[in-house]
VOLUMVEX-557936 format. One record per residue: residue in three letters; x, y, z of N, C-alpha, C in turn; residue number from 1. Coordinates in nm, 2 decimals. Layout:
BEGIN
  rest    n_px    n_py    n_pz   ca_px   ca_py   ca_pz    c_px    c_py    c_pz   nr
   Ala       X       Y       Z       X       Y       Z       X       Y       Z  NUM
...
This chain:
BEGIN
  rest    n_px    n_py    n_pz   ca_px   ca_py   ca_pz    c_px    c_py    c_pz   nr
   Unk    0.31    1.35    1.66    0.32    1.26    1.55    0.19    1.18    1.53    1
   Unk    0.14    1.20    1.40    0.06    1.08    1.41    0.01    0.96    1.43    2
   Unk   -0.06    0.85    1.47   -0.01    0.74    1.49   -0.12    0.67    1.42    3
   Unk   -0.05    0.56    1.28   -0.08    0.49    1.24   -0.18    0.42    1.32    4
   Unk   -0.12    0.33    1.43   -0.24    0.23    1.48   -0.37    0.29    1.52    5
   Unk   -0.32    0.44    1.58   -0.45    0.48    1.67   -0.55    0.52    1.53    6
   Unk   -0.52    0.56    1.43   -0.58    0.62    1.30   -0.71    0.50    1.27    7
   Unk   -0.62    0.37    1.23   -0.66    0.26    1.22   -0.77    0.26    1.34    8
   Unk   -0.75    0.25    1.44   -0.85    0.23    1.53   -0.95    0.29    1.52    9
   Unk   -0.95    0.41    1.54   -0.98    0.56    1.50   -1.11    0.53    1.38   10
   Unk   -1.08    0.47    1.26   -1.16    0.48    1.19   -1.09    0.59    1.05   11
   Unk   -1.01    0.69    1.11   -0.95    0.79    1.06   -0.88    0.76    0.92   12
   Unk   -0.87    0.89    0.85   -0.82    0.81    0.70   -0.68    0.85    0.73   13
   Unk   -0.61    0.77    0.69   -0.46    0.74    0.69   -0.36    0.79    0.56   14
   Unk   -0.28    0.88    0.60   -0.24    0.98    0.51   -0.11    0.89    0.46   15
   Unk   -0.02    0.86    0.39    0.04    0.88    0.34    0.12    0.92    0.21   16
   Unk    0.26    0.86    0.16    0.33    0.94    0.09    0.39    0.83   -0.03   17
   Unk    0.33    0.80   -0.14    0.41    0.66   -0.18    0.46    0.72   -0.30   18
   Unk    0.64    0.62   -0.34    0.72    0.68   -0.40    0.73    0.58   -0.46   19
   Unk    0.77    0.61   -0.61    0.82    0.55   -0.73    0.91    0.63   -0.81   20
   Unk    0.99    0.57   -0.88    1.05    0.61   -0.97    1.02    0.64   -1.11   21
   Unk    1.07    0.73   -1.23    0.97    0.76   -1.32    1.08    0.67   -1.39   22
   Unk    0.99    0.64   -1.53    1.11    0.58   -1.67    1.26    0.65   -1.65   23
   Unk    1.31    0.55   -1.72    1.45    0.62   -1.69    1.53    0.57   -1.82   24
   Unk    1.67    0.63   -1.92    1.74    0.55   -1.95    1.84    0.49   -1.92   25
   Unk    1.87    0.38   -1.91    1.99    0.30   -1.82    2.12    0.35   -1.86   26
   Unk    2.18    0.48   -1.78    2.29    0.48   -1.81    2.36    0.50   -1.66   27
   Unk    2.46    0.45   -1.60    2.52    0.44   -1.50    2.53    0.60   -1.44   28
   Unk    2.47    0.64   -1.35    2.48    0.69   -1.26    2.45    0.86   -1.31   29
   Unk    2.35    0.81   -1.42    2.26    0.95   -1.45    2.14    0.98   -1.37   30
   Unk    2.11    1.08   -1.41    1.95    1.12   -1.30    1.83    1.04   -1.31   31
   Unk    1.78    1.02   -1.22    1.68    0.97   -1.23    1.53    1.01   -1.14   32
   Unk    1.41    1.05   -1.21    1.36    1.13   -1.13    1.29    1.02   -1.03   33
   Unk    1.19    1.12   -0.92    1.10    1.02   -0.88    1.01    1.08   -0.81   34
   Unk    0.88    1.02   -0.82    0.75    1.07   -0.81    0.71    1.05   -0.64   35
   Unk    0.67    1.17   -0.55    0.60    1.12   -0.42    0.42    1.16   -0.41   36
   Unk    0.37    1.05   -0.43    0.22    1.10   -0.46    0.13    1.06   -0.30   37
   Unk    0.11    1.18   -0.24    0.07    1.21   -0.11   -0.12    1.16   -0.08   38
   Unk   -0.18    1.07   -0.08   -0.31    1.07   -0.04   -0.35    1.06    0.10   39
   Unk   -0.48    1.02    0.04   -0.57    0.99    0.26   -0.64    0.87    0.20   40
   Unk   -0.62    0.80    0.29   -0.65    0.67    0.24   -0.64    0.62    0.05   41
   Unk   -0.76    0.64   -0.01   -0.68    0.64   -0.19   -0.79    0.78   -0.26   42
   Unk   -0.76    0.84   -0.20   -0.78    1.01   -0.23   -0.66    1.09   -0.27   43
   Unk   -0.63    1.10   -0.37   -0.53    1.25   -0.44   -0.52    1.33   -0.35   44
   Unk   -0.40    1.39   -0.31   -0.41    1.49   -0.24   -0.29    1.62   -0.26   45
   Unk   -0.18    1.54   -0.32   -0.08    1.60   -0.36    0.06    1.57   -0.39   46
   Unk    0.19    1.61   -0.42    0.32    1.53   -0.51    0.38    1.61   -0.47   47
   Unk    0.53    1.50   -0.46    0.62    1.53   -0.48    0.71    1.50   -0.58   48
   Unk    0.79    1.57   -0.59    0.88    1.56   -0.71    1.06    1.55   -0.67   49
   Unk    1.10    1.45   -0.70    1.28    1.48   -0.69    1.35    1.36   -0.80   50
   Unk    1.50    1.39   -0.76    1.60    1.34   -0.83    1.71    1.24   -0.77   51
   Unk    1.71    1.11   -0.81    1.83    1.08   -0.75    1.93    1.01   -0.87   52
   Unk    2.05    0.95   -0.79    2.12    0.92   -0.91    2.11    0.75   -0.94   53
   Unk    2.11    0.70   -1.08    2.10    0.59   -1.11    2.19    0.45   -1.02   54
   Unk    2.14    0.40   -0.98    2.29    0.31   -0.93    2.33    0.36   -0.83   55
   Unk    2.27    0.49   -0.77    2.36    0.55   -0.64    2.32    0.49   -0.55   56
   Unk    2.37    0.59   -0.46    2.32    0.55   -0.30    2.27    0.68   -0.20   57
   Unk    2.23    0.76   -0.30    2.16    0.91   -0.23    2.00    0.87   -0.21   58
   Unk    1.96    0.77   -0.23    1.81    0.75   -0.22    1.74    0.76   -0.08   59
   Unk    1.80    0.74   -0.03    1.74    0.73    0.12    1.74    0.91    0.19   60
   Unk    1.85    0.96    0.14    1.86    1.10    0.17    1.79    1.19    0.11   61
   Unk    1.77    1.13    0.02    1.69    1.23   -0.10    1.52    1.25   -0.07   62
   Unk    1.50    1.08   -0.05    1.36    1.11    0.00    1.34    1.14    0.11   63
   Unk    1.42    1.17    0.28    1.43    1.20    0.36    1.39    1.34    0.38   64
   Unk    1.52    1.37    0.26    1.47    1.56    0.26    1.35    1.59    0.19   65
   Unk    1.30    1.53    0.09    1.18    1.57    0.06    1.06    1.57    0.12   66
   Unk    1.05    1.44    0.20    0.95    1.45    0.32    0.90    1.58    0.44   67
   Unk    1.07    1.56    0.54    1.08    1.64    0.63    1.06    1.79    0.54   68
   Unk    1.10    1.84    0.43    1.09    1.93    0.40    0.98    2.02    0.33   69
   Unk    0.85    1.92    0.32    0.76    1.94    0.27    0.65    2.00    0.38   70
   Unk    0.50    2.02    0.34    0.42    2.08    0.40    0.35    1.95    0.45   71
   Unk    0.34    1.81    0.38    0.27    1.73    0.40    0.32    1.60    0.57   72
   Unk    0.42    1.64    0.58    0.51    1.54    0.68    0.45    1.56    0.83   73
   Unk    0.39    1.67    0.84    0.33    1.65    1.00    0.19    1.57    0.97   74
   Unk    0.13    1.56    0.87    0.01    1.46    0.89    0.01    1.35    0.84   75
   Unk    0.19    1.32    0.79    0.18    1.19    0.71    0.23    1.04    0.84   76
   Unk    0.11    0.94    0.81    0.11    0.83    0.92    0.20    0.72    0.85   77
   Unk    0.22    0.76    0.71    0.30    0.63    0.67    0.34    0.64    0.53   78
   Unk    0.46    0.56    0.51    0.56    0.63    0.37    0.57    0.48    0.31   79
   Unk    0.47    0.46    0.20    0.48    0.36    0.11    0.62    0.35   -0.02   80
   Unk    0.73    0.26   -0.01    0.82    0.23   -0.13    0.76    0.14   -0.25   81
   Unk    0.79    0.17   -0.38    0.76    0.09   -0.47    0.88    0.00   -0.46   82
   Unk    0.90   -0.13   -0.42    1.04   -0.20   -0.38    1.14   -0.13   -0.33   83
   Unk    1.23   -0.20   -0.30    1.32   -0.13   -0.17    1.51   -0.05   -0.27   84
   Unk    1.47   -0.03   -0.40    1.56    0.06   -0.45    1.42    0.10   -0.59   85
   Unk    1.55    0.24   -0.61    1.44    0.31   -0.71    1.60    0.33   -0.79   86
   Unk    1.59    0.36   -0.90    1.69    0.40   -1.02    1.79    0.31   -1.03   87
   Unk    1.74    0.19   -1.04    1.81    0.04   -1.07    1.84    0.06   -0.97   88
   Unk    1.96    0.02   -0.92    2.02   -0.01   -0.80    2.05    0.07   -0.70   89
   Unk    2.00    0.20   -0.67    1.99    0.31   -0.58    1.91    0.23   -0.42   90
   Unk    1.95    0.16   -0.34    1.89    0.06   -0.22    1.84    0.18   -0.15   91
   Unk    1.78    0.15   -0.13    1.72    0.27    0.02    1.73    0.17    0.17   92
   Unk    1.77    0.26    0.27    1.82    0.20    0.40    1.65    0.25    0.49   93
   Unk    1.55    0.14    0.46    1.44    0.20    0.54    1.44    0.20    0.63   94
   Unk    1.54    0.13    0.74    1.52    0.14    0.92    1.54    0.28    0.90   95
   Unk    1.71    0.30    0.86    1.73    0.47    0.85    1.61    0.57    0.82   96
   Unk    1.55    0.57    0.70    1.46    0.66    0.64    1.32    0.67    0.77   97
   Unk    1.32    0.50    0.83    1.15    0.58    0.92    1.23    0.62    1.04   98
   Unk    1.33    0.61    1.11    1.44    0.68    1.23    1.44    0.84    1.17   99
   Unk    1.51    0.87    1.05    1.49    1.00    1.04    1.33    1.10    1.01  100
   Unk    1.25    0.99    0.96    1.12    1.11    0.94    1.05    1.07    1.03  101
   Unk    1.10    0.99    1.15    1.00    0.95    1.30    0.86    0.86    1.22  102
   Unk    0.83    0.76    1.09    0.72    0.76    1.07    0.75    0.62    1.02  103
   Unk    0.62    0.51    1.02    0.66    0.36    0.98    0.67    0.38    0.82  104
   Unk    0.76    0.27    0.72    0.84    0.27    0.60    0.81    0.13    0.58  105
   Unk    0.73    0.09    0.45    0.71   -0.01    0.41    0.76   -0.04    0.26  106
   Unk    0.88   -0.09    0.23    0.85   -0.16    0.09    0.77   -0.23    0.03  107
   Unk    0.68   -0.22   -0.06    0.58   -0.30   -0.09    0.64   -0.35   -0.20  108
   Unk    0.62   -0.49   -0.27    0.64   -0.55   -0.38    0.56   -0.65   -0.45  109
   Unk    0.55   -0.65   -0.56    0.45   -0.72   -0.70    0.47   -0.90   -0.68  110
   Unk    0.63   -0.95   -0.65    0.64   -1.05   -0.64    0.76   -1.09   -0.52  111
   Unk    0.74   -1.20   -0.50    0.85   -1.23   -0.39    1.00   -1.25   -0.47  112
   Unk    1.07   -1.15   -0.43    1.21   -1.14   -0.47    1.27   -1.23   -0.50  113
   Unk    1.41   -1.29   -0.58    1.46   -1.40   -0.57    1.64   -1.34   -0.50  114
   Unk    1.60   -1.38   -0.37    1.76   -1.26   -0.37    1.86   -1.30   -0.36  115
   Unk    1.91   -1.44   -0.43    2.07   -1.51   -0.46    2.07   -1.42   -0.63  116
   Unk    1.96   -1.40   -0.70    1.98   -1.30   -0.83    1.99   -1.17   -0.81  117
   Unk    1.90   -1.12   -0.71    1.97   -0.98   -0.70    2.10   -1.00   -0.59  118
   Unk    2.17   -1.09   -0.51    2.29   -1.04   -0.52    2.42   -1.09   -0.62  119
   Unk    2.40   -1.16   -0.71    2.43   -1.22   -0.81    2.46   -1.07   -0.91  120
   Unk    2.34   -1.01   -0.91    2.37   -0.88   -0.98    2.43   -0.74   -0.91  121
   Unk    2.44   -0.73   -0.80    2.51   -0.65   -0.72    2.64   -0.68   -0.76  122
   Unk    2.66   -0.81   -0.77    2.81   -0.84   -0.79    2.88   -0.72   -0.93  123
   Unk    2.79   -0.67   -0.98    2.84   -0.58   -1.05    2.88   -0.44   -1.03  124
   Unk    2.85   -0.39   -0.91    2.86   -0.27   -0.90    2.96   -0.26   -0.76  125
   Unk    3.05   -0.16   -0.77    3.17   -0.15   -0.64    3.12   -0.16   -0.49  126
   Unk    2.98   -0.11   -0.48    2.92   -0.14   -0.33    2.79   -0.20   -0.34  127
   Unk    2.82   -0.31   -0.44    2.66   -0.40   -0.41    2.70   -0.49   -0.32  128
   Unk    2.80   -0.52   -0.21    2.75   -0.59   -0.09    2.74   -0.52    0.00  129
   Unk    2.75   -0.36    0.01    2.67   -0.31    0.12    2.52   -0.29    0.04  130
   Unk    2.50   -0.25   -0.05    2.33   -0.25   -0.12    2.27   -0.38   -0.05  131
   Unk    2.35   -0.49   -0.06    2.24   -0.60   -0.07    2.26   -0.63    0.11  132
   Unk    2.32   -0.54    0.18    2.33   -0.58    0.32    2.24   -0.48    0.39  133
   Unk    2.17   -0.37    0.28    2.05   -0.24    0.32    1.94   -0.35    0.27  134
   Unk    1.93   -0.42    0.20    1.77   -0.51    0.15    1.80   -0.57    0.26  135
   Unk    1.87   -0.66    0.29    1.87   -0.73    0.44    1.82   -0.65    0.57  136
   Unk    1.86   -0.58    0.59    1.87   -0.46    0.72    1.69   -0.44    0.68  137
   Unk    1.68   -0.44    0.61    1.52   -0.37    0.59    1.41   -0.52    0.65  138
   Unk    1.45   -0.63    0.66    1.41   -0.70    0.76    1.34   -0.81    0.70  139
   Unk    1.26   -0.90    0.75    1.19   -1.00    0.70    1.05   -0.92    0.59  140
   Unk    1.08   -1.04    0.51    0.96   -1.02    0.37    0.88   -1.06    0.42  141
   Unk    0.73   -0.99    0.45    0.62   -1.07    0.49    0.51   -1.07    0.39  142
   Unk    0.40   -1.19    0.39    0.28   -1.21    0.31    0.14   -1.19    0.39  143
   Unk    0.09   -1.09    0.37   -0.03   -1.10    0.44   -0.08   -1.00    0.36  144
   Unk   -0.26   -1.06    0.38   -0.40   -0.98    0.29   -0.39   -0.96    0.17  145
   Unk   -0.27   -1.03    0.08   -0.23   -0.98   -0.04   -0.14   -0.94   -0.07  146
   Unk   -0.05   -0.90    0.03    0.07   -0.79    0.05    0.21   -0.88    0.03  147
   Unk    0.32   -0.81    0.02    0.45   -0.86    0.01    0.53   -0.76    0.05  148
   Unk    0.62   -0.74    0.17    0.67   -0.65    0.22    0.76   -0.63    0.30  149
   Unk    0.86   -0.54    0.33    0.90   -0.55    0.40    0.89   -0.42    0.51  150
   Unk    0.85   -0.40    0.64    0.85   -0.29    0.71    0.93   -0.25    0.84  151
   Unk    0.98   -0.12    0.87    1.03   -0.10    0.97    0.93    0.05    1.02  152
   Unk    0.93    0.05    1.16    0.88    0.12    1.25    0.73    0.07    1.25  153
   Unk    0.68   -0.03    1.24    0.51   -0.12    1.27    0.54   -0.18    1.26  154
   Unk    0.43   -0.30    1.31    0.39   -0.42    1.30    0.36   -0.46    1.19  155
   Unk    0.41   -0.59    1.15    0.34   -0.67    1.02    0.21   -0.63    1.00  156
   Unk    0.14   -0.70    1.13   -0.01   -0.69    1.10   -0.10   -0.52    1.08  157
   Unk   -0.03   -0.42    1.16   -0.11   -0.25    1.18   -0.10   -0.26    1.02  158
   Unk    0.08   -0.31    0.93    0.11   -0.25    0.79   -0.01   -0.31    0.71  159
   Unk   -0.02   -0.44    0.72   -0.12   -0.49    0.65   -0.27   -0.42    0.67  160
   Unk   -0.28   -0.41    0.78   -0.41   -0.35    0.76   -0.47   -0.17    0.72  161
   Unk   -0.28   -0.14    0.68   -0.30    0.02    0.66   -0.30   -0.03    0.51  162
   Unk   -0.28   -0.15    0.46   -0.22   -0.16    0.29   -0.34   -0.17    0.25  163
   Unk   -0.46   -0.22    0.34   -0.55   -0.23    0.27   -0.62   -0.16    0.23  164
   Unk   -0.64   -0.06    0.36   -0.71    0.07    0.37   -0.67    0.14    0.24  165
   Unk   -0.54    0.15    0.21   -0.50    0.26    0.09   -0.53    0.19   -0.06  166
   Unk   -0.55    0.09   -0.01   -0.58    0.04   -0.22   -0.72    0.01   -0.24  167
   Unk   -0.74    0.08   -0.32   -0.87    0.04   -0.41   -0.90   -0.10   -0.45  168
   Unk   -0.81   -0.11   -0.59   -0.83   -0.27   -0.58   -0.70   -0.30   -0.65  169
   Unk   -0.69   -0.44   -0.63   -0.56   -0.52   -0.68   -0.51   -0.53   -0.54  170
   Unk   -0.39   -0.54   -0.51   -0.26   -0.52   -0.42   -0.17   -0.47   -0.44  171
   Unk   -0.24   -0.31   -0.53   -0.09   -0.20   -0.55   -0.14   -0.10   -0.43  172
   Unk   -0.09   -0.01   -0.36   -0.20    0.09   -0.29   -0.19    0.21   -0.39  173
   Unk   -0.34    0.29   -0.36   -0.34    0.40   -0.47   -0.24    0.48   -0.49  174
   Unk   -0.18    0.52   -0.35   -0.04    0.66   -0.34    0.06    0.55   -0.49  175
   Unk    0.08    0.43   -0.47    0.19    0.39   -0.53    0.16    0.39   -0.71  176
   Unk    0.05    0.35   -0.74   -0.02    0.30   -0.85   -0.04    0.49   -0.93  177
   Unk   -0.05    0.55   -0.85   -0.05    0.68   -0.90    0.06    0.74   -0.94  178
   Unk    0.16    0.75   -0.83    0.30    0.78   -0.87    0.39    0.72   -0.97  179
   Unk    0.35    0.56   -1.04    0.36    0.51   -1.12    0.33    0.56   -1.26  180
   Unk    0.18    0.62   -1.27    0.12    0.67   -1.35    0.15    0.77   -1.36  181
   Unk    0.19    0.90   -1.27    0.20    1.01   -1.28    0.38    1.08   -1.36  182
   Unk    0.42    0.98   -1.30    0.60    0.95   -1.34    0.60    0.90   -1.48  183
   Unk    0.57    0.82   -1.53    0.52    0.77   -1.66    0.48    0.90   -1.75  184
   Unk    0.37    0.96   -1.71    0.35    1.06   -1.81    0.39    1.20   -1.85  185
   Unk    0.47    1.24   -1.67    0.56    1.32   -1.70    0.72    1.30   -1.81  186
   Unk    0.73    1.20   -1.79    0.86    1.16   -1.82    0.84    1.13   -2.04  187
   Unk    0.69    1.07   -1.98    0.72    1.03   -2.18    0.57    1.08   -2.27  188
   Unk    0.51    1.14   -2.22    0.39    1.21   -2.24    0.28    1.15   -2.22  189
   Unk    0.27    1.02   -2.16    0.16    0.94   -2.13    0.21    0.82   -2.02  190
   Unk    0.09    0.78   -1.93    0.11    0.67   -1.83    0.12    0.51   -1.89  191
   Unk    0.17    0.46   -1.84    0.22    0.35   -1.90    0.08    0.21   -1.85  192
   Unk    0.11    0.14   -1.92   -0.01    0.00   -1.86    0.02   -0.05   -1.73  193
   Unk    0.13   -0.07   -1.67    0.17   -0.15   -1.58    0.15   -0.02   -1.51  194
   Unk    0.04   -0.04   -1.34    0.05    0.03   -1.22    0.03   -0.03   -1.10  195
């Protein structure tokens, strides 16, 4: 397995896998696709593609199988999330997800959550207090170098300094900022402003 820290040390470029979700229309528990766009450090390198369901709770499995199942998972050091659910309320369990692909799992996020409103809004759906007991499980929110996050299988500090390594500029990393863009224009024939 590869190892993040030693890479970092290493000097080595750092491969990962960052996922987003593409546009979607909000209907309870329709498909929703979602983009895995694979670099080395913020070099293009290759995609994935899958489906999960709106509001479900197949997220965690779905990207699980796409990883392990792919050609890219023996060289991948680290699996970037665009926030810690994709297809509105679909939660991803990331202790679970880096346990199953053996690799560290970082939710990355644009702003610091307000989470009495997202569980405020769970309160709408038949298992939004286990959803909002998988954002918990996913561990303390941390701030560092620019970052907002939350990680399991690393260190605060190794994640921060792999977050850097992958972004160009701002504090999106490029796997994520791509698969944003790439999801976007598959879905409605062009990439959207926000990446």
């Amino acid at each position: 397995m590869p190892s993040l820290e030693t890479a970092l040390k290493s000097g080595k470029a750092i491969r990962t896998i960052g996922f987003d979700d593409a546009p979607f229309k909000r209907k309870p528990f329709s498909p929703v696709n979602i983009s895995g766009i694979v670099c080395s450090n913020t070099r293009f390198e290759g995609m994935l593609w899958g489906e999960v369901q709106q509001d479900g709770s197949d997220a965690t499995e779905v990207i699980t199988r796409m990883i392990l199942n792919s050609k890219f998972h023996p060289q991948v050091h680290l699996i970037i999330i665009d926030g810690i659910a994709v297809g509105g309320f679909n939660v991803i369990d990331l202790k679970s997800l880096s346990q199953n692909i053996n690799r560290p799992c970082v939710s990355v996020m644009r702003h610091l959550p307000d989470l009495n409103a997202i569980k405020k809004a769970l309160k709408n759906l038949d298992d939004g207090d286990k959803k909002f007991d998988l954002i918990m499980k996913a561990g303390e929110i941390y701030q560092q170098k620019g970052f907002i996050y939350q990680v399991c299988g690393s260190t605060p500090e190794t994640t921060a300094q792999a977050l850097l390594a992958l972004t160009d500029q701002g504090n999106v990393p490029e796997a994520l900022r791509l698969a944003h863009l790439i999801g976007s224009a598959i879905m409605t024939g062009q990439s959207s402003r926000r990446a």
